[in-house]
C-alpha positions in Angstrom: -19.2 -4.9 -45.7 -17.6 -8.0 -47.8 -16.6 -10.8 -46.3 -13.3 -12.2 -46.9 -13.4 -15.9 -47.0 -9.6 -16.3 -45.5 -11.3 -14.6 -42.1 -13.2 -18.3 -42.0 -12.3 -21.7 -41.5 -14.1 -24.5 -40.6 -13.3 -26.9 -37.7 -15.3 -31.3 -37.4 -18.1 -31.1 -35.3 -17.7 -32.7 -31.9 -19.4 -33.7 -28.8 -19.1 -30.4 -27.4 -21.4 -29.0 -30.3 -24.5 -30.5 -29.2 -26.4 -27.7 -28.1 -25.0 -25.2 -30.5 -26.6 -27.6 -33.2 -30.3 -27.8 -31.1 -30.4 -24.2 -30.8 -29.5 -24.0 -34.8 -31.6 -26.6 -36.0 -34.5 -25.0 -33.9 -34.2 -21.8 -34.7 -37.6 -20.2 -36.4 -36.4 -19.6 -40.3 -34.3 -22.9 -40.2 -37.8 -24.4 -39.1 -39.4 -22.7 -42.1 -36.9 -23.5 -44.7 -36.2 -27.5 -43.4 -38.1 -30.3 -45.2 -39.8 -30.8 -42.0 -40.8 -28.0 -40.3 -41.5 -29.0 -36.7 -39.8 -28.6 -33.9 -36.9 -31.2 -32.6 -37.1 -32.0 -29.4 -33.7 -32.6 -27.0 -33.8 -36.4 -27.0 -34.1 -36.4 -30.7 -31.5 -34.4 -31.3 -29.3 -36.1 -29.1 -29.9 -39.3 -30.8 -29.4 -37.8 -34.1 -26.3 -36.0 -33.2 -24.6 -39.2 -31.5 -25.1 -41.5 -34.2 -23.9 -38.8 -36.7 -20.5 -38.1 -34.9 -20.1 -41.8 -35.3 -21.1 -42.1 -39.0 -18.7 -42.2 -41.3 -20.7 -41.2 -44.0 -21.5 -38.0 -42.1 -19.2 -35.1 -42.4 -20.3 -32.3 -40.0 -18.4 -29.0 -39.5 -18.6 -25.4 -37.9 -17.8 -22.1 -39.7 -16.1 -20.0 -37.4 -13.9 -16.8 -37.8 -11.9 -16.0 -35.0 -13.6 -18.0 -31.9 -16.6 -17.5 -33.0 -18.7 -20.5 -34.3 -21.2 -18.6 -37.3 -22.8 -22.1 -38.8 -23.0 -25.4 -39.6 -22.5 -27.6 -43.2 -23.3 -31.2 -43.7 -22.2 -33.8 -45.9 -24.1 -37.1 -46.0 -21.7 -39.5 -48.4 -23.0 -42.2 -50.4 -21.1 -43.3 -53.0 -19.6 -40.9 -55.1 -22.4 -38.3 -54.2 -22.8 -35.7 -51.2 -26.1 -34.2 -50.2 -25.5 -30.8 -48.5 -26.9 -29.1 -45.6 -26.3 -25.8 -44.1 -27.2 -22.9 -41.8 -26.2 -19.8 -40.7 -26.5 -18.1 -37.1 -29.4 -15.6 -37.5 -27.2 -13.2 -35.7 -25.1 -13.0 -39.2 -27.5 -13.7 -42.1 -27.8 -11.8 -45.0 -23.7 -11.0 -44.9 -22.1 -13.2 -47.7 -21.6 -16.0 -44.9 -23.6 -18.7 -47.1 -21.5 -18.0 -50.2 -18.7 -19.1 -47.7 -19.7 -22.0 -46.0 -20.5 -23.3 -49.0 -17.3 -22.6 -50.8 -15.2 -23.6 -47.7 -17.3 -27.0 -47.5 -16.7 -27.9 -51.0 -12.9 -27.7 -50.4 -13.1 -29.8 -46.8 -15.4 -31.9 -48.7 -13.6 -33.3 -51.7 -10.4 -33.2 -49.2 -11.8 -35.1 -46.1 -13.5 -37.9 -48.8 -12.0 -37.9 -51.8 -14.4 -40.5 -53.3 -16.8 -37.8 -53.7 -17.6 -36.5 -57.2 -20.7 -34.6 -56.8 -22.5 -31.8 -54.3 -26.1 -32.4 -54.3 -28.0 -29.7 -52.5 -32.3 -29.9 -52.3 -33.9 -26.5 -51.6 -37.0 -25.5 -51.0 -38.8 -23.7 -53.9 -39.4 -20.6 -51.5 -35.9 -20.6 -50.2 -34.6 -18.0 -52.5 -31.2 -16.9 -50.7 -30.1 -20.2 -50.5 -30.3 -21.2 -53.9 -28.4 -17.7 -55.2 -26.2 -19.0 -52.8 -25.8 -22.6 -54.5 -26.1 -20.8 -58.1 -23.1 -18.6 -57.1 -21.0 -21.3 -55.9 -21.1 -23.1 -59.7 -24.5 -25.5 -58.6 -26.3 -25.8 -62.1 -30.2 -26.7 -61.3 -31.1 -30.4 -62.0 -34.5 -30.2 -61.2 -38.1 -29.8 -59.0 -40.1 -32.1 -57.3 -43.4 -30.9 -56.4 -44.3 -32.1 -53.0 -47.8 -31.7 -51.6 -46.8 -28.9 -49.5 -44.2 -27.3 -51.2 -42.1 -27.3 -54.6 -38.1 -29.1 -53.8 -35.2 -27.7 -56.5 -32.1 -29.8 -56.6 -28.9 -28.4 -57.7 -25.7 -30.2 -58.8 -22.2 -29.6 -59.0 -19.4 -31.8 -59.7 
């Protein structure tokens, strides 16, 4: 079934999120497809999430449709550039939900810091989902980096 992107909205991030996030960030194919693919533990998390609800440069929201909270997108701001971060509750993968997020986080984006100019996203070469994802929401690719475990392809939009 199609997903209609006015059934979505996306609310901040805040305190109350914390273990949502751990369970997300944990979560076996977000492990696979992260830059780092180790487990977080609790306290790191924790640190992590503290320091990023009290950066400014750090834009962090839920997807949710109805009461439901489906994901998470990040924005970390410098300058006039924002690096991009999402996942999607394995519960509903593989139903149009990244082409959403994304969508939906470009608009909060550009509205919540208007300074931004450009959406960098870095995928992993293996990660083919999310970079149809990026592709389809007007990313052109920018390049690879070849790291010593596995190939990196950043996309732009501006």
């Amino acid at each position: 079934m199609q997903q209609r992107k006015n059934d979505f909205y996306l609310r901040q991030a805040n305190s109350e999120d914390m273990m949502l996030l751990f369970d997300w960030v944990n979560e076996k194919t977000v492990r696979e497809n992260s830059f780092s693919t180790d487990m977080i533990s609790i306290d790191k998390h924790k640190e992590w999430f503290q320091k990023s609800l009290q950066n400014k440069d750090r834009f962090i929201y839920i997807l949710m449709k109805d009461d439901l909270p489906l994901g998470q997108i990040r924005f970390d701001v410098s300058d006039e550039e924002a690096e991009i971060d999402y996942s999607i509750d394995k519960a509903y993968r593989n139903k149009g939900i990244g082409n959403i997020i994304i969508s939906l986080g470009i608009e909060r984006i550009t509205k919540d810091c208007n300074r931004v100019k450009t959406i960098v996203a870095k995928v992993k070469g293996t990660n083919a989902y999310s970079q149809k994802c990026f592709i389809r929401n007007g990313f052109e690719e920018y390049g690879k980096i070849s790291d010593s475990d596995y190939e990196i392809v950043e996309y732009r939009k501006s």
